[in-house]
C-alpha positions, 0 to 999 in steps of 0.5 A: 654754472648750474642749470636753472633748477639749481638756481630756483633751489639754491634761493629756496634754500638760503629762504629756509636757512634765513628764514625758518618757516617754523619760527618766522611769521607767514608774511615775513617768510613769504616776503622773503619768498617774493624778495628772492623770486620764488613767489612766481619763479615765471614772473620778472625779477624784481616783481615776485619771480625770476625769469624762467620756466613755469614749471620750476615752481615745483623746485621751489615750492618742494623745499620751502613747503617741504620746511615747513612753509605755507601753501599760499594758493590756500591762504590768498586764493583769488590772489596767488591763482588769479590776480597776480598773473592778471596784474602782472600781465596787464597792470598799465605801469611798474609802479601799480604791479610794484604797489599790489603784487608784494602784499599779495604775496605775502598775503597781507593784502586777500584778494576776490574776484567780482565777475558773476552776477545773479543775471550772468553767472555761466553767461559772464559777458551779460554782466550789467555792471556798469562803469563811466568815466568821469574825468580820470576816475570811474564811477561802478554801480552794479551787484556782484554774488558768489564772491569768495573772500570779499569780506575779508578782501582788500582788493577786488578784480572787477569786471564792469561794462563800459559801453552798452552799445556793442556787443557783449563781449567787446563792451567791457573793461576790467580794473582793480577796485579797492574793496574798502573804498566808499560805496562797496558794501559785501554782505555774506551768504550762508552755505549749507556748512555753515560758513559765509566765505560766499558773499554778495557785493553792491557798488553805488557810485563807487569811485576807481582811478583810471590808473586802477584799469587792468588792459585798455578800455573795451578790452575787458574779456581778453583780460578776463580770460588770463584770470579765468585760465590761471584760475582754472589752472589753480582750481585744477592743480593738486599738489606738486607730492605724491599723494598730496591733495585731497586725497591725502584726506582719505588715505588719513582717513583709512589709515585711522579706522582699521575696522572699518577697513573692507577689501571693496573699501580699498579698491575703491581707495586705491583707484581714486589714489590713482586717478589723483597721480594721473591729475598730479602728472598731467598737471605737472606736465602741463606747467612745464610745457607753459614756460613763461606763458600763462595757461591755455584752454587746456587748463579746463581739463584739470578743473574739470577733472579736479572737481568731480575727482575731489567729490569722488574722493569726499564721497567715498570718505562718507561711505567709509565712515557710515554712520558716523558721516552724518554726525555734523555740529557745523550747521549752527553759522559761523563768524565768516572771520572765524580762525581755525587750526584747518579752515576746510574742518571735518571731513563732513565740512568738506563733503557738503564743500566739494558740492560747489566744486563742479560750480565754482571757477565755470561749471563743468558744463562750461568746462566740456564746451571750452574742450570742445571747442577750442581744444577738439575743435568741435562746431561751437553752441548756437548764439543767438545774441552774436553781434547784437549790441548788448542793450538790445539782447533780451534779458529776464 
């Protein structure tokens, strides 16, 4: 009998033998993905996974991408990174994990995550976005921003308040809204790429049933915080090869301008090279050690690392291409469905991108306090509003 590594392997293989990626369309080979288990191998049979340990996801991914296949963190994010290990966890029954994890996989149903508003962005337990029951149904009303993917979104992970009287934290209740629903309305954000892949989301009296709700009523931050670690995780990983990630990007670029080439240029490649293997292993070393379990506060260290790495990298990329770096076209705003061959563009695109990296999925600020405090186990900031009822906290 072979261990659980040959099994993850062998069901990869037969999905290349049956399915070839180069030649299958992508919801078809990543339905066959879910069909064998591979999507999530840490996830139950039947609902994307097999049973086994986190860290043999690495087995899979190596075959099918190694053959060809997507990377679906890169073309479902908010939904491979956040939303199914969310529903999968917290979903009420079978049949709504069976209705939403496999089109999530296959990619042909985008998912965005509705937390941060303009008045609770770092402060995300201030949101005021309320949510009242009426009958088996809630009715939303609130504004959501900085929503990646909510223009092209089917599904939406929202975070709404259900009851005003109670300190922040306990007053919220998560659900799963469906973002084509009557009374949702997303609206694009233009950055300084040039893209709308942000947007802003108002919901007036918009309608979810009650069996739509991720985790009991009231219980809205415990659930939140398995998206927010998975999300951390995913923000934080790099790719499971060596040299895979955004640093492949700038050993491309150096490979393709030998004159450009000095011997300071190549330090400075080399130890960012390094710096990337030493993320890749603690990554790879941090999915094995979570079996079946999701990920812990220790998932802030990759991000945190992961972001300001990733601006490092695009940084040098600049200085290495001088001039020809401020050479740009892609102000002019763009159709926020745009296809392209590479979504991320030119090397310039993903420089002014990687600004957002330190921001987006908690602040690298947010990020030190999370390590402080439940990692080192440093005294907490001071809270002024602890215990106080949500309503009466003073707000601007």
């Amino acid at each position: 009998m072979g261990t659980d590594a040959d099994r993850v392997a062998d069901a990869a293989q037969r999905v290349v033998a049956e399915h070839d990626p180069k030649s299958v369309p992508i919801p078809q080979f990543l339905g066959a993905c879910f069909d064998a288990g591979l999507s999530w191998v840490h996830f139950p049979e039947g609902f994307g996974g097999l049973g086994l340990s986190r860290g043999l996801q690495a087995v899979a991914d190596r075959i099918l991408q190694g053959a060809g296949g997507p990377v679906p963190l890169g073309l479902n994010p908010m939904g491979y990174g956040m939303a199914a290990p969310t529903v999968r966890e917290h979903a009420q029954t079978d049949d709504i994990r069976k209705l939403l994890l496999r089109p999530l996989a296959t990619t042909e149903d985008i998912w965005c995550q509705l937390f941060s508003e303009p008045g609770a962005g770092s402060d995300l337990a201030g949101l005021a976005t309320s949510a009242v029951l009426d009958g088996d149904t809630w009715v939303v009303n609130g504004q959501k921003v900085w929503t990646s993917l909510a223009h092209r979104a089917r599904w939406g992970l929202l975070l709404a308040r259900t009851d005003p009287n109670v300190p922040k934290h306990k007053g919220l209740t998560y659900f799963v809204i469906d973002m084509h629903s009557d009374g949702v309305q997303t609206r694009p954000l233009r950055q300084m790429t040039g893209h709308a892949e942000f947007n802003e989301v108002y919901m007036t009296d918009a309608r979810i049933p009650d069996a739509f709700r991720l985790g009991a009523v009231g219980d809205g931050w415990r659930v939140a915080m398995t998206t927010l670690m998975n999300e951390r995780s995913a923000l934080g990983g790099s790719g499971s090869r060596r040299g895979a990630g955004t640093i492949s990007d700038a050993v491309a670029l150096w490979g393709s301008r030998p004159e450009r080439q000095t011997p300071v240029l190549r330090d400075r490649l080399t130890t960012l090279w390094l710096r990337s293997e030493a993320q890749r292993l603690t990554s790879e070393r941090s999915r094995a050690s979570a079996t079946v379990g999701g990920p812990g506060p220790e998932a802030s260290v990759g991000k945190l690392v992961g972001a300001e790495l990733n601006q490092h990298i695009y940084e040098f990329c600049m200085d290495f291409l001088g001039p020809e770096g401020i050479l740009y076209d892609g102000y002019a705003m763009h159709d926020s469905d745009q296809d392209v061959d590479d979504w991320r563009g030119p090397i310039q695109q993903r420089f002014l991108r990687s600004r957002a990296n330190t921001i987006e999925g908690g602040t690298s600020e947010v990020m030190r306090n999370i390590l402080s405090e439940r990692v080192l186990g440093l005294p907490g900031d001071l809270r002024a509003d602890a215990g106080m009822p949500w309503k009466e906290v003073p707000r601007g």
